[in-house]
Each structure stands twice: as structure tokens, then as C-alpha cells.
TIVEX-228390 format. One line per field, with one value per residue (C-alpha): residue number from 1; residue in one letter; x, z, y. Coordinates in nm, 4 decimals, always signed. Each point is the difference from the previous one (the first is absolute). Layout:
! residues N
papa	c(NUM,...)
rogu	c(a,...)
X	c(X,...)
Z	c(Z,...)
Y	c(Y,...)
END
This chain:
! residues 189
papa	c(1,2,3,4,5,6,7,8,9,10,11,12,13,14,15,16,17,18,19,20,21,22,23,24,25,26,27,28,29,30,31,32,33,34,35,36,37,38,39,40,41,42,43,44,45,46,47,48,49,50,51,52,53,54,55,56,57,58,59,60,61,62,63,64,65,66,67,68,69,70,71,72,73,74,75,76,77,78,79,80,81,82,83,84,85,86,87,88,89,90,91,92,93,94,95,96,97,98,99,100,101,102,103,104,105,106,107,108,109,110,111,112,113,114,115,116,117,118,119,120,121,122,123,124,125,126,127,128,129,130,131,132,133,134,135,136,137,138,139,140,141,142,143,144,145,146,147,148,149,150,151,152,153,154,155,156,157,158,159,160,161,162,163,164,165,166,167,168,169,170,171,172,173,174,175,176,177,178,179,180,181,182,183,184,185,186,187,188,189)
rogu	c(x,x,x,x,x,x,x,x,x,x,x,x,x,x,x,x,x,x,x,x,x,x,x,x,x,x,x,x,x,x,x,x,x,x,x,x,x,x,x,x,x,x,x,x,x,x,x,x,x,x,x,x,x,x,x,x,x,x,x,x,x,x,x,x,x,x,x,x,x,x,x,x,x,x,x,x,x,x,x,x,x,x,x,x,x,x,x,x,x,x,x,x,x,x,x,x,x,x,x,x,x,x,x,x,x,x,x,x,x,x,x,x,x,x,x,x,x,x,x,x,x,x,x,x,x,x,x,x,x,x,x,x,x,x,x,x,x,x,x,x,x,x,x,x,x,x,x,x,x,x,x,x,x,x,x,x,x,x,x,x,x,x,x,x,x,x,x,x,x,x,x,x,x,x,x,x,x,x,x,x,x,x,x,x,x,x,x,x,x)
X	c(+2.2986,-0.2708,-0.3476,-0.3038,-0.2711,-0.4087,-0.2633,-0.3572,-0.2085,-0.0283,-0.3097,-0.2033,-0.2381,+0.2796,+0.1716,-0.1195,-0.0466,+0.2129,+0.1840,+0.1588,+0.1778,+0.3174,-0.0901,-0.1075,+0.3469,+0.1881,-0.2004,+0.1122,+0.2881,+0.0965,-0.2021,+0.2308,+0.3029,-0.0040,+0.0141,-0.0628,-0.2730,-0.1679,+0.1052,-0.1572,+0.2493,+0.0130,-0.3721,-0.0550,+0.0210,+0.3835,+0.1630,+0.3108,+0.1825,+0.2367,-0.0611,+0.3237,+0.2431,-0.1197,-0.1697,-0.3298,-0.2398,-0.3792,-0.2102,-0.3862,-0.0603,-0.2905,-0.0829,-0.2349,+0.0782,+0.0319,+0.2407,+0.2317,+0.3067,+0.0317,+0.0095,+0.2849,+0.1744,+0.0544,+0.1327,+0.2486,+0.1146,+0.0721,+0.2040,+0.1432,-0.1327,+0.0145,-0.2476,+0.1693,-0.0756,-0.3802,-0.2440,-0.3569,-0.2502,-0.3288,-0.3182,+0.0367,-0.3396,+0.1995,+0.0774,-0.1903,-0.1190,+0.2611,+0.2571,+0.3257,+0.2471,+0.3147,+0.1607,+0.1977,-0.1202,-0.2697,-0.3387,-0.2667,-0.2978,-0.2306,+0.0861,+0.0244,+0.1999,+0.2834,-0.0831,+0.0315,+0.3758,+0.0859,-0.0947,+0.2156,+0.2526,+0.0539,-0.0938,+0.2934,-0.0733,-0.0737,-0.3888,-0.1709,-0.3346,-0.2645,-0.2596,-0.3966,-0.1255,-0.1553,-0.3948,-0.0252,-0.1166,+0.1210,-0.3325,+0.0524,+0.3588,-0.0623,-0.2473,+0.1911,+0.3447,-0.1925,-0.1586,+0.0579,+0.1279,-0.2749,-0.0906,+0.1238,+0.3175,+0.1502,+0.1317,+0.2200,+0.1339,+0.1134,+0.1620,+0.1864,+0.0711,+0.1461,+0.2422,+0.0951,+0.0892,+0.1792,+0.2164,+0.0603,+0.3880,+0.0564,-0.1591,+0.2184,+0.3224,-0.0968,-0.1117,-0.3374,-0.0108,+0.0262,-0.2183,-0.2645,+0.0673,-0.0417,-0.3029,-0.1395,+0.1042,-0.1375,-0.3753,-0.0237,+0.1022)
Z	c(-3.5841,-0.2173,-0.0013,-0.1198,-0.0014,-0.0462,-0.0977,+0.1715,+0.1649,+0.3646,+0.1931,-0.0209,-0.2303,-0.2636,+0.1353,-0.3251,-0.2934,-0.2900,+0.1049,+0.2905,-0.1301,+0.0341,+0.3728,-0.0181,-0.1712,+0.2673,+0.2602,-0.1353,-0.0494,+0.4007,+0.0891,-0.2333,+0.0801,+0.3487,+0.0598,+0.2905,+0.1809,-0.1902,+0.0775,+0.0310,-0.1878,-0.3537,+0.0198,-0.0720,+0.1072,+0.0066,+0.0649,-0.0118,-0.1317,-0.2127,-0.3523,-0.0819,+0.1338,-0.1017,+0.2545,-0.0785,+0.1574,-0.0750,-0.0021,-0.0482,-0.0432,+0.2312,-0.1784,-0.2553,-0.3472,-0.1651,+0.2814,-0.0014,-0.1189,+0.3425,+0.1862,-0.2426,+0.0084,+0.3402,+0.0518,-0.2962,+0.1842,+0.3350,-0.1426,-0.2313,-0.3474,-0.3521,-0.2349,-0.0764,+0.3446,-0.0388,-0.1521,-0.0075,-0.0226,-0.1172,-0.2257,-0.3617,-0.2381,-0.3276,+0.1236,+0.0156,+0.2839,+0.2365,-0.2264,+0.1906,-0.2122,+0.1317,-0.1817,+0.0955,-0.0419,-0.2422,+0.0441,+0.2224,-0.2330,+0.2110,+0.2960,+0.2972,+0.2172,-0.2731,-0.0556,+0.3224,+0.0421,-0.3318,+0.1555,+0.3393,-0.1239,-0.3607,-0.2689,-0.0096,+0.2511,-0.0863,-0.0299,+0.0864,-0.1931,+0.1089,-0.2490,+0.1071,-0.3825,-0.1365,+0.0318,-0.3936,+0.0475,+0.1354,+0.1819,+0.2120,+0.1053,+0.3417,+0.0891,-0.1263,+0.2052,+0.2943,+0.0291,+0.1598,-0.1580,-0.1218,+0.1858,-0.2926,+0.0317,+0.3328,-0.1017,-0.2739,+0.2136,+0.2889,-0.2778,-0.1199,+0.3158,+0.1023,-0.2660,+0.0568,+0.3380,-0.0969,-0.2852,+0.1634,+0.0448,-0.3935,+0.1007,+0.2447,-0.1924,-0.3094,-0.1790,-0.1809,-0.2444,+0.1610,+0.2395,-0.2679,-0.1387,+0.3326,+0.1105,-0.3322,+0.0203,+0.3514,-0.1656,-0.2404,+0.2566)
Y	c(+1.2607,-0.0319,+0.1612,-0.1553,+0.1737,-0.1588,+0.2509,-0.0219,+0.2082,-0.0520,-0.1311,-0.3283,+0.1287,+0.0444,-0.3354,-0.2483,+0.2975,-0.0911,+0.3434,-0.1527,-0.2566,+0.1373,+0.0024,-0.3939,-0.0719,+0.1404,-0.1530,-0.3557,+0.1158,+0.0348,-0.3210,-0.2336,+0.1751,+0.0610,+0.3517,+0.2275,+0.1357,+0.3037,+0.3426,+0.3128,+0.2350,+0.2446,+0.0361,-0.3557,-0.3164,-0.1726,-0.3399,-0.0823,-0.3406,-0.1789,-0.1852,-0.1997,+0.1900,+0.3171,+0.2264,+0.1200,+0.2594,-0.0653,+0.3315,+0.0011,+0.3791,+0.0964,+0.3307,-0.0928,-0.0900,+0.3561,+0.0877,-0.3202,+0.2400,+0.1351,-0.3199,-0.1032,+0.3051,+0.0251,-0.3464,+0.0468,+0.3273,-0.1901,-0.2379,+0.1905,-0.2285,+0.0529,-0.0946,-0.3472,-0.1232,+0.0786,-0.2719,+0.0364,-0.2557,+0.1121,-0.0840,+0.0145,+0.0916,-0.0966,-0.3557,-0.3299,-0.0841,-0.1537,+0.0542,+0.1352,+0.1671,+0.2771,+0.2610,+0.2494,+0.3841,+0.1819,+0.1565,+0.0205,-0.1303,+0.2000,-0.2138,+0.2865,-0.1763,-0.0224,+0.3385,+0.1200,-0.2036,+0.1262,+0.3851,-0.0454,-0.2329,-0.0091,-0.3012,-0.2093,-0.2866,-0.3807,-0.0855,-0.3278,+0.0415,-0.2485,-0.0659,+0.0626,+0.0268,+0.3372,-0.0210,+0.1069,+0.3191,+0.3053,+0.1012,-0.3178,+0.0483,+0.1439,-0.2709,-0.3018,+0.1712,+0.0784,-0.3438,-0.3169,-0.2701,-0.2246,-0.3325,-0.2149,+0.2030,-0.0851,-0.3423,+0.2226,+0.2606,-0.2193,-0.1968,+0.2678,+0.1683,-0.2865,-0.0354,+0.3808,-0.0571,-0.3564,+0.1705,+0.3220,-0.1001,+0.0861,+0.3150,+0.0904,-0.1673,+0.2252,-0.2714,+0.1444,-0.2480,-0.3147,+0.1488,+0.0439,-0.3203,-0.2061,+0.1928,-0.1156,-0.3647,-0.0002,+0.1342,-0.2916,-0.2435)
END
């Protein structure tokens, strides 16, 4: 089984900040692929499907950002995961806007959800980083993170939510790069 995990902070205030994207990619995730009702369980919010023929369990954490570690830990415990089952979609400052790229391990860059993972579960698990652009300045991080996604936006993110969910098979095959690839094809198209 595979774990993949989308970071977001819970509520409908927080539903369209750039910050919950991780949250938005698993959503589309269970739509195109069929998965099963969501489940109350590891502090967070679970569903349960298959990609391929690979098995995957979809967990929204529920405990706030800065706390995501213990969501993820527990579910890891239960079924008895390493790290190389774990993926982790979440927003990326240091990439383009819509840009989607995976790589496996490394730091936090001041993201505290990572941080928090990296704290109750250690570094080493694959990353899907989802571009929402770095506002240019430091003093505007929190505000450009912790807001929605602008009007002139939307058409973008569906776009590229939807080709997440479409390509998730080479996700769940192992595939990284062709998933990459695709999800980029898919954007120009």
C-alpha cells in the first residue's frame, strides 16, 4: 500500500489558500479515480482506493499545517510503512506557478508541514511540489501562502489539477518522470 499524503489546513476558510493545495490535489485525485467514501481516522481525513493496480490510501491531515507530522505518523504506524510508501503533495514557494515537479527526499525550505513529517517521520519520502510562485519578497510570504488563489488563476489550477489526477498512475507505478513530463504536456495542451 501506498500513502499519499496532501497538506492543507482544514476548514472552508483555508479551502482555496495556495497552502492547501496539497489538499485540492488529493481531492481530484479520488473523484477521477474512484475511490471511497472519506474516513474519519489518524486525526485526519482518509479514503481509500486503487490507482493502476496499486493500492493507495488518501490522507488529508486535519491537524493544521504545523502539526501534519502526527497525522502521518500515525497512519504509517498502523500499517506498518516505511518512508518509501509516503508521498506528499504540497505547495512549493521556489516554483512557477503551476509547475508540478517530484523528487524524492531533502529539506524543509521553511515549509512546516515538511517540517513537521520530517520531525515524526524522517526526510526520505518522495515530494510532489506544486508551484504557487514566491510573492518577491519575504515580508509578503505569509499573505501570498495564506491567500486564495486569484480570480484569473482558477482556469490554471483546475488545469493542472486535472492533469495530476489524470497522470497519477506513473505516480503510483514509480514513474516520477514521466509523471512530470505528462503533467507538463497536459499544461501546454
Amino acid at each position: 500500500m501506498q500513502l499519499w499524503v496532501g497538506l492543507g489546513n482544514p476548514g472552508p476558510r483555508y479551502a482555496l489558500h495556495r497552502h492547501n493545495v496539497g489538499f485540492m490535489a488529493l481531492d481530484v485525485i479520488a473523484d477521477m479515480h474512484g475511490f471511497g467514501p472519506v474516513q474519519t481516522r489518524f486525526q485526519g481525513w482518509t479514503q481509500e482506493g486503487r490507482i493502476g493496480g496499486h493500492k493507495v490510501l488518501l490522507l488529508k491531515p486535519a491537524t493544521f499545517m504545523n502539526e501534519s507530522g502526527r497525522s502521518v505518523g500515525e497512519a504509517m504506524r498502523f500499517y506498518k510503512l516505511g518512508l518509501d510508501a509516503l508521498t506528499v503533495f504540497h505547495d512549493e514557494l521556489d516554483l512557477a506557478p503551476f509547475k508540478v515537479k517530484v523528487k524524492q527526499g531533502g529539506g524543509t525550505a521553511g515549509h512546516n508541514g515538511l517540517r513537521s513529517i520530517d520531525q515524526h517521520c524522517g526526510a526520505d519520502f518522495r515530494r510532489v511540489r506544486i508551484g504557487i510562485g514566491h510573492p518577491g519578497h519575504k515580508d509578503r510570504v505569509t499573505g501570498h501562502v495564506l491567500g486564495n488563489f486569484a480570480k484569473v488563476e482558477q482556469d490554471d489550477l483546475a488545469a493542472m489539477l486535472g492533469a495530476i489526477g489524470a497522470e497519477a498512475e506513473w505516480l503510483a507505478k514509480g514513474d516520477d518522470v514521466r509523471f512530470m513530463n505528462d503533467v507538463a504536456l497536459r499544461m501546454q495542451g
